[in-house]
N, C-alpha and C positions, 0 to 999 in steps of 0.2 A: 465279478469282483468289485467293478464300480459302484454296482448298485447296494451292496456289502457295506461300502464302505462310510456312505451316508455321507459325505462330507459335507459339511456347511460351506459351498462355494460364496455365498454371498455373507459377510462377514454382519452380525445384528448388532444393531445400535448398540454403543454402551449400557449398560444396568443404570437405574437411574442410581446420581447419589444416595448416600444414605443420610437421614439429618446427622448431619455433625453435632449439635448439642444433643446428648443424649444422658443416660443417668452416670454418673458419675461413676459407681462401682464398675462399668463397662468400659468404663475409659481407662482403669483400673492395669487391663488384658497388659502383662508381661510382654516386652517387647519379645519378636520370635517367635508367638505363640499365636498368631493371627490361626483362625483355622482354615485348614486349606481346605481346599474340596479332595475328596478319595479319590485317587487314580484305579484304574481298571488293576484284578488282581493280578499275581505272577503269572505268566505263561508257562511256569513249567512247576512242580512239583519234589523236582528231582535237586537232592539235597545240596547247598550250597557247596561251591567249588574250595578245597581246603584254605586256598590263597586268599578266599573271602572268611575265612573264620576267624582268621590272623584279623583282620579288619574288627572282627566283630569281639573278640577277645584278644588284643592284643596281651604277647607276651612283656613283661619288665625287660626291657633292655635299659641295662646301668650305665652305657656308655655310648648316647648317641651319636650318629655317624652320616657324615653325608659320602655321596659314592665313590670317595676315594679313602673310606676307613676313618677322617678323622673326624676329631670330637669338634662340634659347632656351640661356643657362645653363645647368650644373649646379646641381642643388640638392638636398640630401638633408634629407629632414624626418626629426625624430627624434619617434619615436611615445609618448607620456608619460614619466614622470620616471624616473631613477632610482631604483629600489628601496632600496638600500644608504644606510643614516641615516648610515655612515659615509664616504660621499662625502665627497671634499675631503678630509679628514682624514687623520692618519697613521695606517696600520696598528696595529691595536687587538692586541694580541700575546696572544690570545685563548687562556689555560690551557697559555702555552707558560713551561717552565722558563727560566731564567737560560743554561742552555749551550743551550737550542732558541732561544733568544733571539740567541744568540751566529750560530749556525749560522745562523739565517736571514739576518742584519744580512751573513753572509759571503760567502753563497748569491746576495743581491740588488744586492752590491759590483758595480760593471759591469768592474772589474779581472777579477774571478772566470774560472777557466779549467773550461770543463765537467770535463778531464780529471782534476783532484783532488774531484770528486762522491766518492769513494770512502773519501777520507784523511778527508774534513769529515764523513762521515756515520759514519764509525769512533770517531773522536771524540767525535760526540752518544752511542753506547754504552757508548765506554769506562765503567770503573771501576762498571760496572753488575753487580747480582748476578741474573743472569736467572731465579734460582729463586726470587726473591721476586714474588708476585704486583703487590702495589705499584709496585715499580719498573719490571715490564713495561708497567703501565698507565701510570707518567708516562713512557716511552718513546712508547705507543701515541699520547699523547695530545699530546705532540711531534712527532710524526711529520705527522698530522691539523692537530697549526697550520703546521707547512713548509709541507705542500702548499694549506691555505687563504691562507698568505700570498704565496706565489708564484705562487697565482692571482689573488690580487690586485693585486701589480704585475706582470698581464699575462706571468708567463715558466712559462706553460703549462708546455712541452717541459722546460723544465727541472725542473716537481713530476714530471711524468710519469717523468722520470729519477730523479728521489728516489722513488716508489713504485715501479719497476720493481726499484733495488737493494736496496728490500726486499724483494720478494715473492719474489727470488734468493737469498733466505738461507734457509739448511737448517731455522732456526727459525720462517719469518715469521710462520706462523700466531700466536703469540703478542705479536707486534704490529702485523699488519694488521688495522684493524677495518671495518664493513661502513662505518661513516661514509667513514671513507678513502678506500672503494670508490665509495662514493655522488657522494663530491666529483669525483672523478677522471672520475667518467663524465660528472657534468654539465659538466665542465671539456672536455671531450673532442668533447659534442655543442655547446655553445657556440663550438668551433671549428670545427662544419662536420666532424668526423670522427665521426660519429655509427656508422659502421659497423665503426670501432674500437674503438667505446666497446664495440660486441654481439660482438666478437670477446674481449678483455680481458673481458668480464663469462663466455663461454663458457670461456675456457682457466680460468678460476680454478674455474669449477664443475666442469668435468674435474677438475681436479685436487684433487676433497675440499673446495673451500673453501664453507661455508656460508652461500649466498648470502644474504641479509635481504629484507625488505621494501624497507626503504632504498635498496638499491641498485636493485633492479626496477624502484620508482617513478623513480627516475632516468633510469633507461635508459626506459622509457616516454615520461618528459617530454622526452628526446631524441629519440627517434623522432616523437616527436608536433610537437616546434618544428619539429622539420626536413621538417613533409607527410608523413612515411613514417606515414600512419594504422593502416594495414594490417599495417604491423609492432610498431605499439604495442599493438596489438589481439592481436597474437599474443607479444607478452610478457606481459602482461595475463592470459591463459590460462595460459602454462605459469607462471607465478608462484601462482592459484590452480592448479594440478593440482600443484606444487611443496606443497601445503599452508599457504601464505605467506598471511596474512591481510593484505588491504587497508584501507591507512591512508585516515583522510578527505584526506591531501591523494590518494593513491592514486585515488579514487574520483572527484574532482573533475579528475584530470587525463582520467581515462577517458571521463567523463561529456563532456567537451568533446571530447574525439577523435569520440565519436561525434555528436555533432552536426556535426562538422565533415566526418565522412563521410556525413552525410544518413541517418544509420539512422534507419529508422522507426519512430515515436513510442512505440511498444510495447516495441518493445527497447531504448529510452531508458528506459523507465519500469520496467523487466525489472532495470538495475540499479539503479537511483534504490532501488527496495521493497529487495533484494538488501542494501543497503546499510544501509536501517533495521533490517530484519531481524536483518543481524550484529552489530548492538549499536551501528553508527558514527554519529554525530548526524548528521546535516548544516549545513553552518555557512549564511552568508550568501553565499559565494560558492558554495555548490552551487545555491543555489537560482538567482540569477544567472546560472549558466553554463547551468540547466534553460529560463529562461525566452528564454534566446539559442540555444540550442537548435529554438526554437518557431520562428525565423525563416523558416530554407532552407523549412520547409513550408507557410508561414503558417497555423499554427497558434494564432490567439487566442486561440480558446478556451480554448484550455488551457494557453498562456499567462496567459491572468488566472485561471485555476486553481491553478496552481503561487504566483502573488503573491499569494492569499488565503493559501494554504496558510501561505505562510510567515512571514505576519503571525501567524497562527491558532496556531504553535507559537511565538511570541514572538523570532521573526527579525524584526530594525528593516530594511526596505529600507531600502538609501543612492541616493546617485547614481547609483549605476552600473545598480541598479536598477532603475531608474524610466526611462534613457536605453535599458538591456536590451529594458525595453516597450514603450516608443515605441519603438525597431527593428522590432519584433514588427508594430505597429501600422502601421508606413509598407510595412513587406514587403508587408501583407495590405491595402493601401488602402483602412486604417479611419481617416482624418483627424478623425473627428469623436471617435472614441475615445482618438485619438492628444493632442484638448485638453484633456480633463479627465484625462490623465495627467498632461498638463506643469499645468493647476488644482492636480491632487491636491500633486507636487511642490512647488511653491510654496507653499500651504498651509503641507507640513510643514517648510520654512524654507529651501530648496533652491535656490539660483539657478539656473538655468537656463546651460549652457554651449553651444560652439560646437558640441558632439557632439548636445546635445538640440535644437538649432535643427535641424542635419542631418538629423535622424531627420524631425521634424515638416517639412522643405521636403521630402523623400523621399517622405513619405506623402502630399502633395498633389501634388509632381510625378506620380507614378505613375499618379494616380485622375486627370489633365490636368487640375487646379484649377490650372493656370499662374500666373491674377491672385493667387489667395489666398497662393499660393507666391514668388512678389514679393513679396507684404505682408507675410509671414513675415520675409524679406531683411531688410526696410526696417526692420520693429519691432527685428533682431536687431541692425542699427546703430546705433537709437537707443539702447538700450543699452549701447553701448559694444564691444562683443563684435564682431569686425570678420571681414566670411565669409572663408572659405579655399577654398582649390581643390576641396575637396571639396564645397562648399555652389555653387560657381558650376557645376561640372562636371554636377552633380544637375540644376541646372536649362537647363544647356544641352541635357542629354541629354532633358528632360523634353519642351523646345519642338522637338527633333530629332524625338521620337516623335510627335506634336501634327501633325507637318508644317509647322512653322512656324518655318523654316530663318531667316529673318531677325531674328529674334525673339532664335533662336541665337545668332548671331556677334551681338547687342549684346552678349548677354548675357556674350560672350568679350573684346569692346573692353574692355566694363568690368572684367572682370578684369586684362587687362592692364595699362590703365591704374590699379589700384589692386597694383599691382605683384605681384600675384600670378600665379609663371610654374606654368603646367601642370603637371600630371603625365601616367603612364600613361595615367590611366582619363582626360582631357582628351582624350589623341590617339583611344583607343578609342572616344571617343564623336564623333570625325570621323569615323574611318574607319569608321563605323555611319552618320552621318547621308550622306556621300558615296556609298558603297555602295550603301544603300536608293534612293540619286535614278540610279544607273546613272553617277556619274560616275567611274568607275573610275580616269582618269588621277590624277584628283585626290586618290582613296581613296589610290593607292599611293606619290602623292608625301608624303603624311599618315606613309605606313608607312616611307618611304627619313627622314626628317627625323627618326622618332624611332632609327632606329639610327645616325643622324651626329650625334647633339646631346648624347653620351653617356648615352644614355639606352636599356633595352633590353625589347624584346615581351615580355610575358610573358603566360600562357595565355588569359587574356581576348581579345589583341590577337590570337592565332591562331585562337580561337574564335571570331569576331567576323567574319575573312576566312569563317573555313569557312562561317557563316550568309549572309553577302552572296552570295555565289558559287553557295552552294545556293538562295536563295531568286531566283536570277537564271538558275536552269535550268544554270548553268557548272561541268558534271558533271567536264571536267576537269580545271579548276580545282580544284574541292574535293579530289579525287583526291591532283593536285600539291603543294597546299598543307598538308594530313596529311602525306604524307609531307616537305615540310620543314621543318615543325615537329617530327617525330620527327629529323631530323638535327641540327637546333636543342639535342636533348637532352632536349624536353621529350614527357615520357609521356602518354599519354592514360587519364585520370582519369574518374570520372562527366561530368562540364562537357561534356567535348570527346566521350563516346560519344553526350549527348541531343543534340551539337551536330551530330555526322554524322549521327546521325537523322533530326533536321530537314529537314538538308540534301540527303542523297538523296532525301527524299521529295519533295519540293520539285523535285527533277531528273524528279519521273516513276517513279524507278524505287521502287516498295514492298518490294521483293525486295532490292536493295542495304541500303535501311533497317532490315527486318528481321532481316539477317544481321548488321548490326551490332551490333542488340539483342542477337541471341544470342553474339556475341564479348564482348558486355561482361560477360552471365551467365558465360561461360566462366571470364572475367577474376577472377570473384570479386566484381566490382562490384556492390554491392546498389543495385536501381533504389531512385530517390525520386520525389516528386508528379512533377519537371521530367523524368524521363525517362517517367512513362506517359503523361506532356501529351503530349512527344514521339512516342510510337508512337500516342496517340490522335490525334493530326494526322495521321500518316503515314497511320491509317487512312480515316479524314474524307477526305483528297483523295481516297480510290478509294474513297468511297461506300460504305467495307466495314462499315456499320454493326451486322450480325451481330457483329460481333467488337467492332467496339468497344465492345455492351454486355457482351462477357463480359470484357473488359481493367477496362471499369469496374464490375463485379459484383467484380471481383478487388479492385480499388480497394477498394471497402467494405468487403469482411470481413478487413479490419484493415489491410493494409499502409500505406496513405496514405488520408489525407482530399480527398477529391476540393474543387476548387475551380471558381472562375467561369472559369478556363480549361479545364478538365478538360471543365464542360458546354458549353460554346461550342465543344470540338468534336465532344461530341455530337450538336448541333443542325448542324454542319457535315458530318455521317456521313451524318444522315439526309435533310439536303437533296440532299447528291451522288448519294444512295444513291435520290431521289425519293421517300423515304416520307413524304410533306405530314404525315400521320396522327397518325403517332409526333414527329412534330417540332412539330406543335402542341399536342399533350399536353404536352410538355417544356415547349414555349412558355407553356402558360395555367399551371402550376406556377410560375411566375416570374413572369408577372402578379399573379397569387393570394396570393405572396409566401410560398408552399410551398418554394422557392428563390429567398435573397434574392435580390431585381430591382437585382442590384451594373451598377452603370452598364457595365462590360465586358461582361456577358450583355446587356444591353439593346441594344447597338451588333452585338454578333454578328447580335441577330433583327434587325435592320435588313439587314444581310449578306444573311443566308437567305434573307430575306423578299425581299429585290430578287432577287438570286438565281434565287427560285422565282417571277417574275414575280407575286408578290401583292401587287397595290396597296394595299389597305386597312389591311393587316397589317403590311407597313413602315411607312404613316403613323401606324401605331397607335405602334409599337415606340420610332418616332422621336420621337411627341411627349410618350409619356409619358419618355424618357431630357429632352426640352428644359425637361419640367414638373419633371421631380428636381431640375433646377439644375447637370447633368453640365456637363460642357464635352465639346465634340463634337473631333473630329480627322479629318484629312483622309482615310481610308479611311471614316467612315460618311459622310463630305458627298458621296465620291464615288459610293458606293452610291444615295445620294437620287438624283444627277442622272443616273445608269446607268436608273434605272426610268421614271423621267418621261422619260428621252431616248426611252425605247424604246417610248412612246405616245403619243409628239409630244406632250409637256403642255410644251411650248419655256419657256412663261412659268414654271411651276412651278422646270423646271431654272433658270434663268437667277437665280430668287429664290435660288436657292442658292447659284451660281456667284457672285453678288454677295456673299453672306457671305462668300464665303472670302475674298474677294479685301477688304473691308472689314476682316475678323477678323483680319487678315494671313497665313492659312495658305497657303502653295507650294503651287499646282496640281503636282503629282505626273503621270506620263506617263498615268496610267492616266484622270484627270480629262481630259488632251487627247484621247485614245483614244474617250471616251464622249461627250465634247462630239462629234466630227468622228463617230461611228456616228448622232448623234441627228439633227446637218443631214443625215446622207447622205439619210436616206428624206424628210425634208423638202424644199418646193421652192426651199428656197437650199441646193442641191446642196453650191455652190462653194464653200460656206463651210466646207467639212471642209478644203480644201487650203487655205487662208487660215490657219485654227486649225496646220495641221501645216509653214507658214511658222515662224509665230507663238512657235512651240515649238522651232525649229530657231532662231532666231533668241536665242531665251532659254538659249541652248548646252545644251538637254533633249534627248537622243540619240533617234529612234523606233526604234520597232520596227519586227517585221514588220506587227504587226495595225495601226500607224500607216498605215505603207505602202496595206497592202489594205483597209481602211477606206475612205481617198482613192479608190482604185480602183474600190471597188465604187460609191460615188458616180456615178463617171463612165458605168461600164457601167450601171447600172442608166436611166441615163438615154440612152444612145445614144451618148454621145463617145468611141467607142472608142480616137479617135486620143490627145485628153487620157491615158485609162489608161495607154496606151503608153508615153506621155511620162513619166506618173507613177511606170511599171514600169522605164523605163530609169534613173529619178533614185534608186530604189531598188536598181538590183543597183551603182549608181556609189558609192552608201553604203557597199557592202561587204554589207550585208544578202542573203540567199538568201531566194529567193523558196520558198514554201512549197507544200504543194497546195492550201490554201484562195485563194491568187493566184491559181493558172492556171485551177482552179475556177471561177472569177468570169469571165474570159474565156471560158470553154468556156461555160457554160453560157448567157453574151446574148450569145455568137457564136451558138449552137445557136436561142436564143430567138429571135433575128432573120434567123433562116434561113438565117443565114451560114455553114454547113456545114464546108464548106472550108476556111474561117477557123479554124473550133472543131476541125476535126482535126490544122489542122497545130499548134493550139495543143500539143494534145497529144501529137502526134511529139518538139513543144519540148522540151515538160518529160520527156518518158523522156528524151531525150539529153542532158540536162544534170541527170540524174541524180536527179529526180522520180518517186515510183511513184505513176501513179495511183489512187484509189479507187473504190469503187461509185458515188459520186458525180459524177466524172469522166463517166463512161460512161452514167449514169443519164439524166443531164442531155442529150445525145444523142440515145438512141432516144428518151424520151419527148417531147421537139420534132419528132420526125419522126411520132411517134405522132400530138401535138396535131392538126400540119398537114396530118393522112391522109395521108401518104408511108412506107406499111407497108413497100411492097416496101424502098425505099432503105436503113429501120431494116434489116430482113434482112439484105441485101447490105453495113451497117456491121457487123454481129457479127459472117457469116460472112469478113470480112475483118481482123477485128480481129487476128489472130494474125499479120498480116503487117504491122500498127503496128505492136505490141506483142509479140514472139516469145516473151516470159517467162510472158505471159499464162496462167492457169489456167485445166482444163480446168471446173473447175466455176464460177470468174467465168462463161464462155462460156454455160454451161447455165443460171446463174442469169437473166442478157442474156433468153433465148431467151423462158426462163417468164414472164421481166415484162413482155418484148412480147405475148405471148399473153395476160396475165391485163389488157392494155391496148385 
């Protein structure tokens, strides 16, 4: 499978730039519209799931609804103040002459006909002597207050038509200036024409004009408001190959680009020195945007590296500061770091805001300190400071991951009722916890509500589909749904490459996952921590642990700082991969607290350890996470009762099944699944089809392993007629029966001599589209073997080809040998 899977262990240089100046109809490309590279085709063929058709045709719904029936508003939050102290005010006619005074008052008449632009702007020259330097400059410098002040009563179009009829004149060079140029581009990508602004900044550098610093950083801070990272990145370059020395705000806008595209903390740090080096200070907001920076990777560390730092050269952190680090601190579920930030804060005279309560409910949702994350709420009300949809959203999504769905929707009642209507990230965090529980109707009715409630998906919300779908095996779902999200318009970024990743891997397929990795390399896309997590998963499910030490060897020599998810699925590699060895090395290192023992590694070796059927080593895992003071979530509870099920310790499980159900966490289908496998081998058989009443009655959809669970109950006990019953109520589900189902029959048909029984079982399943396995057939001769009925096993192989006509000629031979070796 390794060698299958080709993986580029060692990550290739970036693609070189591309020139930035290029012809101008190319620069032209509709934002959204970048072209991607083609991802590897659908893995399956088999027609989309109906739940995805609703996606793709949604029905009109007249009266959108969020999950509790009612209708949702517009509403658009505006995200802090106005910058401009001259808000409100009138136009400050900032260095503009009497007749530029004149011209603008004329300019901004709502009488004014565009078509005399020409007569008005003749007028601001006249009676000028253009050979006097002076006078060109108070021209210049009129010119520069038109077009600032037409961009501040909003009539864009019409400065862009005053700098156009300049730049038309045989002289303009002597009074266009780069400020001009600066204004006009930021005016330009402020409108969402950001790729007019890089077309108008190339045609003037064709043509001789001497571009500045000013204007670069412009078009930068254009390309970078408007997501296009990759192209800010690439002016960026040719501005230094240009010779153009960058300004500290230059520096400060790059420096956030790159955080924002997840470069690796070394090439953050590459220009940060870069920047000392060429003499430019750094202010308070560099250091700020360094320490936000530290988030996407959780990066502490070196996050409270960078806020010494900047103490240490006599930078005052402010607010923003201080909220920058609690980011940092709740990204990396350091709660406990996260309170002596907000202490420190305080301290230096700082109240505490809605932004810094978020950060600290975010670093305890995250780590599932749910209660402390309520208390956090409740102190931020006493204070006066009232949550927002971003502080209830945090912790719905918190008690969504928890498994503790009910917990959820308070937590949404009470938002509504304190009149706070959702946003995106609200719906996103339904169509997550829906998803996760298999309720698909319901995920997509979540997904039709927020495009009727004028409100629209954005890449989270498609991201989000793609992970349910892939972590639900719904290969062609994910397939469908990439692709319309690219007809949606929107491109696929890092987010959405680590999220196909997931997601085929998830389907099974390693070889889809991996090709995606390498389309994203192609792409230009620099991986980050969340994309090697990603291929570190992908590899962990196929137990390809070879490699995932050389992905994580790659890891450390410099690119990303590996986290407790990076090694949770280390310790996932090696358990798929069955090497106990290497996985308890890993393990006693995190005991030992050689890697901190972060409540998320502790919960993993509980996994493993059920997992790798090791009793002592789960209870070990489990009570030192209960002794930390973690809070637990319903994948390690169901881990506990997965191992005790599976060595009839019933009392043990049930102690546990009682917490959940006390704790209030949603038994999840996989906790029914494990319950109804633990009574099968027990002798209250019955009580697995009771459980998977129980569960159907709680509108929880089974699976197939629901199904044959029930099943094998029944055969193992002799009621084959019950199985029947149970096998016919699952193909009426709509469910396919699998080969581990008809398995189950063959094989206590075969054990109870039922022969006959156990072949035509398997006639069944070839004809209806079942290929048998070794297991099929194993189960067979060696019941004939038990019962010393050698000749008959003979006389079953040497007829097997006339079951089964597809049959292989070396299955047959393999048959032959294991009768013989029996």
């Amino acid at each position: 499978m390794a060698e299958k899977l080709a993986l580029p262990l060692i990550l290739p240089n970036p693609p070189p730039p591309k020139p930035f100046f290029q012809d101008p109809q190319q620069l032209q490309t509709p934002p959204h519209h970048h072209p991607t590279p083609p991802l590897p085709p659908p893995l399956s063929t088999t027609p989309l799931n109906p739940v995805l058709q609703n996606l793709l045709n949604p029905h009109k719904n007249p009266s959108p609804t969020t999950p509790d029936g009612s209708f949702i508003p517009r509403t658009r939050r505006r995200l802090g103040k106005h910058a401009d102290t001259n808000k409100g005010k009138p136009w400050t006619h900032y260095r503009l002459s009497s007749r530029g005074e004149q011209t603008l008052r004329t300019l901004i008449d709502p009488q004014f006909n565009i078509e005399n632009i020409s007569q008005v702007l003749l007028n601001l020259f006249s009676s000028h002597n253009f050979a006097d330097n002076q006078e060109c400059e108070a021209i210049s410098f009129d010119i520069l207050g038109l077009v600032k002040g037409l961009g501040y009563y909003k009539k864009c179009d019409l400065a862009l038509s005053v700098f156009e009829w300049v730049r038309n004149r045989s002289d303009s060079e002597l009074f266009l200036s780069n400020s001009v140029v600066a204004v006009i581009i930021s005016m330009l990508g402020k409108e969402g024409q950001v790729f007019a602004a890089a077309s108008l900044l190339h045609n003037l550098h064709k043509d001789g004009f001497c571009v500045d610093v000013y204007a670069y950083t412009s078009l930068i801070s254009a390309f970078a408001n408007s997501g296009r990272y990759r192209d800010a990145v690439m002016v960026f370059n040719k501005m230094e190959e240009e010779g153009c020395k960058p300004t500290l705000i230059t520096y400060n806008v790059i420096l956030k680009v790159y955080g924002k595209m997840g470069m690796p903390w070394h090439k953050i740090i590459e220009v940060f020195e870069s920047m000392k080096i060429s003499g430019v200070v750094p202010d308070a907001y560099t250091y700020n945007t360094l320490i936000t920076c530290c988030r996407r990777g959780s990066l502490y560390d070196e996050a409270k590296g960078i806020f010494e730092e900047m103490k240490l050269v006599g930078c005052v952190p402010d607010k923003v500061t201080y909220n920058a680090l609690l980011d940092v601190y709740g990204k990396s579920r350091r709660p406990k770091e996260s309170l002596e930030v907000l202490a420190e804060l305080e301290v230096k005279g700082f109240s505490p805001c809605i932004v810094t309560y978020n950060s600290l409910i975010a670093a305890y949702s995250r780590d599932g300190l749910l209660d402390e994350a309520m208390e956090l709420k409740s102190k931020m009300m006493e204070q006066g400071i009232k949550p927002d949809v971003f502080t209830y959203t945090t912790l719905l999504s918190g008690f969504e991951k928890a498994g503790k769905d009910e917990s959820a929707m308070k937590v949404f009642d009470e938002m509504r009722a304190a009149g706070c209507n959702p946003n995106i990230c609200t719906f996103n965090a339904f169509i997550k916890m829906y998803g996760n529980r298999g309720k698909f109707t319901e995920m997509m009715k979540i997904f039709d509500d927020i495009k009727m409630c004028r409100c629209s998906p954005d890449i989270v919300t498609w991201n989000t589909l793609l992970a349910v779908f892939g972590q639900n095996g719904m290969d062609s779902e994910v397939s469908g749904v990439f692709k319309e999200m690219k007809r949606a318009g929107f491109v696929a970024e890092r987010d959405t490459f680590n999220t196909l990743i997931s997601a085929y891997s998830r389907c099974g397929s390693f070889d889809q996952a991996m090709a995606v990795y390498k389309r994203m390399l192609e792409a230009g896309v620099t991986p980050d921590l969340s994309t090697y997590n990603a291929v570190l998963a992908a590899l962990s499910r196929g137990g390809l642990w070879e490699q995932s030490e050389k992905v994580f060897t790659e890891m450390k020599d410099g690119r990303c700082k590996p986290n407790e998810q990076t090694y949770s699925s280390l310790l996932h590699a090696y358990a798929n991969g069955k090497e106990i060895e290497r996985m308890q090395v890993l393990a006693q290192d995190i005991f030992s607290g050689v890697i901190e023992p972060h409540p998320a590694l502790l919960k993993t070796l509980v996994l493993v350890y059920s997992k790798s059927d090791l009793l002592m080593e789960t209870e070990r895992a489990f009570s030192t996470l209960r002794r930390k003071g973690s809070s637990m979530d319903i994948t390690t509870l169901n881990a506990m009762v997965s191992i005790y099920g599976r060595r009839q310790m019933i009392n043990e499980a049930n102690k546990i099944i009682n917490f959940i159900r006390e704790s209030g966490f949603t038994p999840t289908l996989t906790t029914y699944n494990t319950l109804m496998n633990m009574y099968t081998r027990s002798e209250n058989y019955k009580k697995s089809e009771e459980i998977l009443k129980d569960l159907l009655s709680k509108g929880v959809k089974p699976d197939v392993i629901s199904y044959n669970t029930v099943i094998n109950a029944y055969c193992r006990n002799g009621r084959m007629r019950d199985a029947s019953r149970v096998f016919t109520q699952m193909r009426e589900s709509g469910l396919v029966p699998d080969v581990v189902t008809y398995n189950t029959f063959v094989a206590n048909y075969a054990a109870d001599s039922m022969f006959v029984e156990a072949i035509d079982v398997v006639r069944y399943m070839i004809k209806h589209g079942c290929k048998p396995n070794e297991s099929t057939y194993n189960s067979i001769v060696d019941s004939y073997c038990k019962l010393g009925r050698r000749d008959e096993a003979v006389v079953f192989i040497s007829n097997l080809r006339k079951l089964n006509p597809h049959i292989s000629k070396k299955e047959e031979c393999r048959l032959s040998a294991r009768l013989i070796k029996r």
